[in-house]
C-alpha positions in Angstrom: -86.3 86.6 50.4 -84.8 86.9 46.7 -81.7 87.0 47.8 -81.8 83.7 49.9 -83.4 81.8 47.5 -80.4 82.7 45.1 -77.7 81.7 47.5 -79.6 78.5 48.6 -79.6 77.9 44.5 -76.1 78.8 44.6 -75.0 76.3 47.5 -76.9 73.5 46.1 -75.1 73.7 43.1 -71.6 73.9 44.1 -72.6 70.9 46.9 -74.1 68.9 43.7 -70.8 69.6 41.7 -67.9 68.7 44.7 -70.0 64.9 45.0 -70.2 64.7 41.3 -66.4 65.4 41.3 -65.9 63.6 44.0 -67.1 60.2 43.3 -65.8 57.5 42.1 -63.0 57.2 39.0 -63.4 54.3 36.6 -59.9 52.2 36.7 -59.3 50.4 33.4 -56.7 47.7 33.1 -54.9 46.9 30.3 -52.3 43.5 30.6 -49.1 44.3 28.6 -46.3 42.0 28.0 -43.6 41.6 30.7 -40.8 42.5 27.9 -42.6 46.1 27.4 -40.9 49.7 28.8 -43.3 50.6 30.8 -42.5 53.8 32.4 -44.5 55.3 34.7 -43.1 57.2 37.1 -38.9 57.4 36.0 -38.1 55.5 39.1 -36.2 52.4 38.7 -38.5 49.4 37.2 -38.3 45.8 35.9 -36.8 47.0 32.9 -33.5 48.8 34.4 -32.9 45.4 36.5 -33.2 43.1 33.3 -31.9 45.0 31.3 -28.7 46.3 33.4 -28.3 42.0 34.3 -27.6 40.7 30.8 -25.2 44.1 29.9 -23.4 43.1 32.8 -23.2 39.1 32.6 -22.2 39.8 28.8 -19.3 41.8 29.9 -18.4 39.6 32.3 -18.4 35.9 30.8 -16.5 37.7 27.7 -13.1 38.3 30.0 -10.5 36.2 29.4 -10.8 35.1 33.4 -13.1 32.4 32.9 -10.9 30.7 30.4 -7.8 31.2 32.4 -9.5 29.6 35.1 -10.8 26.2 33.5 -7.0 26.1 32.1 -5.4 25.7 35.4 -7.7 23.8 37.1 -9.8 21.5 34.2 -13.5 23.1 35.6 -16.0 25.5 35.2 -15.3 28.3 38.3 -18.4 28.5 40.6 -20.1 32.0 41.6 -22.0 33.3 44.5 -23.7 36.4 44.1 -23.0 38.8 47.3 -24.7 41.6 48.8 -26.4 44.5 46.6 -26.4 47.3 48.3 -29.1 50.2 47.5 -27.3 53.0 48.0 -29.7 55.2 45.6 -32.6 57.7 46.9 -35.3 55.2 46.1 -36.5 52.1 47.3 -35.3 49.2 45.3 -35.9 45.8 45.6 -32.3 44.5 44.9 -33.3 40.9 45.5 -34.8 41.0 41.6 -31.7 42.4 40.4 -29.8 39.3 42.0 -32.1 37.1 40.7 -31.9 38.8 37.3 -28.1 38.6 37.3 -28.1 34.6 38.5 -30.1 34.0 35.9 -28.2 35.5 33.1 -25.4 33.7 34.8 -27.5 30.1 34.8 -28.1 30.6 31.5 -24.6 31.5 30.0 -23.8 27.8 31.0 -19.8 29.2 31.3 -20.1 28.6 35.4 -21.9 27.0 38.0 -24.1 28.4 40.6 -24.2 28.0 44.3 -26.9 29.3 46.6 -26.6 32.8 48.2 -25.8 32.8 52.1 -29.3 33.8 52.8 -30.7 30.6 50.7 -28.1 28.5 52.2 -28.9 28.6 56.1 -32.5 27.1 55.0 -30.8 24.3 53.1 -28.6 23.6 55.9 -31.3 23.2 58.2 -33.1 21.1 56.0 -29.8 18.8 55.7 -29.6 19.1 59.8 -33.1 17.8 60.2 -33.1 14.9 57.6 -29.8 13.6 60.0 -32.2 12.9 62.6 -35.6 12.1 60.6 -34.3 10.7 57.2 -33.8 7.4 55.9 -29.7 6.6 56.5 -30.7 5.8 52.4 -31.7 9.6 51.5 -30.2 11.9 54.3 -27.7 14.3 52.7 -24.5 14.6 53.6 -23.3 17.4 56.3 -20.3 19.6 55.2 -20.3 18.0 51.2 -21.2 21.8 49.9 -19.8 23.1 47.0 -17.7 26.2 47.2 -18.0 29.6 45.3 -14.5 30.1 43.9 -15.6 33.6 43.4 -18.1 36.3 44.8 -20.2 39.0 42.6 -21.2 41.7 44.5 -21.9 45.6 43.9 -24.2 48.7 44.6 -26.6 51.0 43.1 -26.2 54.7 43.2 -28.6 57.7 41.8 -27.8 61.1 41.4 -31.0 63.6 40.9 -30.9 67.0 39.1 -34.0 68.6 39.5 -35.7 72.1 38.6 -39.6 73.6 38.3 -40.7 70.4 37.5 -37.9 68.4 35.6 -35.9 66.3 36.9 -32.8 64.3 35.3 -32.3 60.7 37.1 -29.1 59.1 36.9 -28.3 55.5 38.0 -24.8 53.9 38.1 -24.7 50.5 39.1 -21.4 49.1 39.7 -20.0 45.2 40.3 -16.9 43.8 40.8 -16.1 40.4 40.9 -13.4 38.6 43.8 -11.9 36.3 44.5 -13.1 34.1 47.3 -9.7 32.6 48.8 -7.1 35.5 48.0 -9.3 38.5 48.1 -8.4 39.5 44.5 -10.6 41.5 42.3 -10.4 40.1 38.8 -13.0 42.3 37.0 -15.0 45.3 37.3 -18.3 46.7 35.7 -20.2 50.0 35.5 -23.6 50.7 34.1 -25.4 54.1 34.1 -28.9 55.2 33.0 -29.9 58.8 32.6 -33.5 59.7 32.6 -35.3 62.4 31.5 -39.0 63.1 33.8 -40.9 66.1 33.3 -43.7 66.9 35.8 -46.7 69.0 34.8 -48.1 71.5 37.0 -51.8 70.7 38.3 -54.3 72.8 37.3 -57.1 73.7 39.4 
């Protein structure tokens, strides 16, 4: 009888401990500013985009192309961004890294911008409806676009080293820069980040 009344002690208190351990966490959140490194897990972030954008639009609005192209023909050139291809491990969202690089680009105020192809097809439709439904006053033109004289394009590639636990990440992203009517590449960029992530081992 002793010896029951110790193990039914004993169940109820493991039972009492796994739903004390078991119950809910408290989540605190903290807001940070957007320009903070924040990270987390060693995984690609917001950071690696903008940061990676402006090394690369630097680089690239500093080559002697874009003054040898408002020489000959007395304008600023006009870019499209092209496809960015994740070619890395991880899932990235490349469509913030374009948006990262166009705004660098915007904002260097040595080009102008036209729409990617994506963004274009909903603007054409737009310019297809207003023929029918517009004012002869407002519609927009058909076939009055603006060409890109040149396309940016490029890929992201990883490379993981891992061990017990550590792991080294390295990221290369590459660009290149060609030209729209002859197919010429006039510039090429690389950019790598190496990152360190150390993993410790749960302990139960």
């Amino acid at each position: 009888m002793k010896k029951n009344k110790v193990l039914l002690v004993g169940v109820l208190f493991i039972t009492i401990f796994m739903i004390v351990s078991c119950g809910p966490s408290t989540r605190t959140v903290t807001r940070v500013s957007v320009d903070e490194v924040q990270d987390l897990s060693g995984r690609w972030n917001d950071t690696d985009s903008r940061l990676v954008a402006e090394q690369m639009i630097r680089g690239l609005i500093s080559r002697s192309w874009i003054n040898d192209f408002v020489m000959e023909n007395d304008r600023k050139p006009v870019v499209v961004v092209g496809a960015v291809r994740n070619l890395s491990s991880e899932h990235i969202q490349t469509g913030t890294f374009v948006k990262d690089i166009e705004r660098e680009f915007i904002n260097s105020g040595k080009v102008k911008f036209v729409a990617t192809s994506e963004e274009r097809k909903e603007v054409r439709d737009e310019r297809l409806e207003q023929q029918s439904y517009a004012s002869d006053e407002t519609a927009k033109r058909l076939a009055a676009e603006t060409g890109a004289d040149f396309m940016l394009k490029g890929s992201i590639k990883t490379h993981i080293d891992a061990i017990e636990g550590k792991q080294i990440k390295f990221y290369q992203v590459d660009m290149e820069l060609i030209n729209v009517e002859t197919n010429e590449k006039i510039w090429m960029d690389s950019k790598k980040i190496k990152k360190f992530v150390k993993q410790k081992k749960a302990k139960w």
